[in-house]
C-alpha positions in Angstrom: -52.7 -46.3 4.5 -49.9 -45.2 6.3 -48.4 -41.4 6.5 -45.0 -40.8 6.3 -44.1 -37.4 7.4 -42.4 -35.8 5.3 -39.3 -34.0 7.0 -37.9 -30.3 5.7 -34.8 -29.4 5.6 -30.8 -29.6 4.9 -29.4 -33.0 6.1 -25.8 -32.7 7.7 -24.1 -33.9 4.6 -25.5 -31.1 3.0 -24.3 -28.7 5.1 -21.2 -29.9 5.7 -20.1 -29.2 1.1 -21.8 -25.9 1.9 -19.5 -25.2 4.7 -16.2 -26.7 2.7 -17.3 -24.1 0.0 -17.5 -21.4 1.4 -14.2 -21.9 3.4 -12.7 -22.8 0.0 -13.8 -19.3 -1.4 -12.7 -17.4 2.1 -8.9 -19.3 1.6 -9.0 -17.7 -2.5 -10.7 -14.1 -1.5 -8.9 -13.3 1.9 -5.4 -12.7 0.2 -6.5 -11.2 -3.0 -8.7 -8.7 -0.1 -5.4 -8.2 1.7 -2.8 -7.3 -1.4 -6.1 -5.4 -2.9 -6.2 -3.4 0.6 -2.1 -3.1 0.7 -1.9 -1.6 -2.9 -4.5 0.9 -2.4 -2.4 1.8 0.6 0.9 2.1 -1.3 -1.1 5.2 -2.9 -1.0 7.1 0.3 2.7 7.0 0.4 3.0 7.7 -3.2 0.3 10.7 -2.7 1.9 12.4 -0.1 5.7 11.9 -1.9 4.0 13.7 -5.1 2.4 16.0 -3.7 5.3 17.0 -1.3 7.9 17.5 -4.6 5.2 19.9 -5.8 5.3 21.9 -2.4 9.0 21.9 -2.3 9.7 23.1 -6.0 6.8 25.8 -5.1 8.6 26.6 -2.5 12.3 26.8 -4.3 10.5 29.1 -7.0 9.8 31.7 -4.2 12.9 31.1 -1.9 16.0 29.8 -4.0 16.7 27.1 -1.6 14.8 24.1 -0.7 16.3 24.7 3.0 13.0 25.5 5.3 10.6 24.2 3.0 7.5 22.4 4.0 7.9 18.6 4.5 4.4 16.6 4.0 2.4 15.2 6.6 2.7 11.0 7.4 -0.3 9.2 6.7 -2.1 6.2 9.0 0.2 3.8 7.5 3.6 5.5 6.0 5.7 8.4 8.2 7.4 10.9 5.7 10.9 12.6 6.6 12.5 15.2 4.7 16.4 15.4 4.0 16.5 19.3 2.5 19.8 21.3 1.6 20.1 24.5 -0.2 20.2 23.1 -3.6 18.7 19.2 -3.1 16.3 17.5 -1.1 15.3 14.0 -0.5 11.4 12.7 1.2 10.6 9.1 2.2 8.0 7.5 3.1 8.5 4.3 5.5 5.5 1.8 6.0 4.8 1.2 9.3 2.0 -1.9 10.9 0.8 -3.7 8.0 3.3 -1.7 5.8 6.2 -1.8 7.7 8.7 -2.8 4.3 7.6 -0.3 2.7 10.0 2.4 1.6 9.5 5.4 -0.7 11.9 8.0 -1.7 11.8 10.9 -4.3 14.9 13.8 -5.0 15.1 16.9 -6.5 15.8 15.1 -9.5 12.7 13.0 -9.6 14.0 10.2 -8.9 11.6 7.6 -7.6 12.9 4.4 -5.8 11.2 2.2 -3.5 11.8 -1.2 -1.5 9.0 -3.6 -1.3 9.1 -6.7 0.8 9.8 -10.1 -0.9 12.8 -8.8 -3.0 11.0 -6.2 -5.2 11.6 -2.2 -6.0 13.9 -0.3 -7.5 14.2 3.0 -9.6 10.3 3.1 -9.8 7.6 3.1 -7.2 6.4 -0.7 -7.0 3.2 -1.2 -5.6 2.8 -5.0 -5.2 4.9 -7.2 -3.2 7.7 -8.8 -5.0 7.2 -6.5 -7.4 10.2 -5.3 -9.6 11.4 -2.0 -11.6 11.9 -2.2 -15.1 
């Protein structure tokens, strides 16, 4: 009687598919995990717009004038600048680092317009790359 011994464990065949799997799955989830991470930072832009237009019509309802109103705060990843006159007033938001593309605009009007890298924007506030206004 002879004993074989029996060996345990993962031969390198094995491990190789496991490796070429995962790798596969890192190549699909890293990009989706980057355009997730760059929409949700579109909102900060879009935040800080709104909530500016609601300072400065606050601010018009007390004063008459846009003129000397408060301009919002910039973010970690967008600066905001104000453009106010007596009777009008404009605030972007420009992406900067991993935003830097990025522009968001509002008016006195409402008007929303924004330029997204790859082509996209409009009279709307487009959140994805390449994407489009109706």
């Amino acid at each position: 009687m002879t004993f074989r011994k029996q060996f345990r464990g993962f031969t390198l065949i094995e491990l190789m598919v496991t490796v070429a799997i995962v790798a596969i799955l890192a190549a699909v989830a890293v990009p989706a995990y980057t355009e997730y991470v760059r929409r949700g930072r579109t909102q900060e832009a879009t935040s800080a717009l709104a909530n500016g237009r609601v300072q400065l019509e606050q601010y018009f309802q007390d004063v008459r004038a846009y003129a000397g109103g408060p301009c919002p705060a910039g973010t970690a990843n967008f600066g905001v600048a104000c453009v106010l006159g007596a009777a009008t007033y404009t605030i972007t938001a420009t992406g900067a680092g991993t935003m830097a593309g990025y522009t968001y605009t509002i008016n006195q009007a409402n008007v929303m317009t924004s330029v997204v890298p790859g082509g996209g924007g409009g009279n709307c506030w487009a959140t994805k790359k390449g994407e489009v206004c109706p």
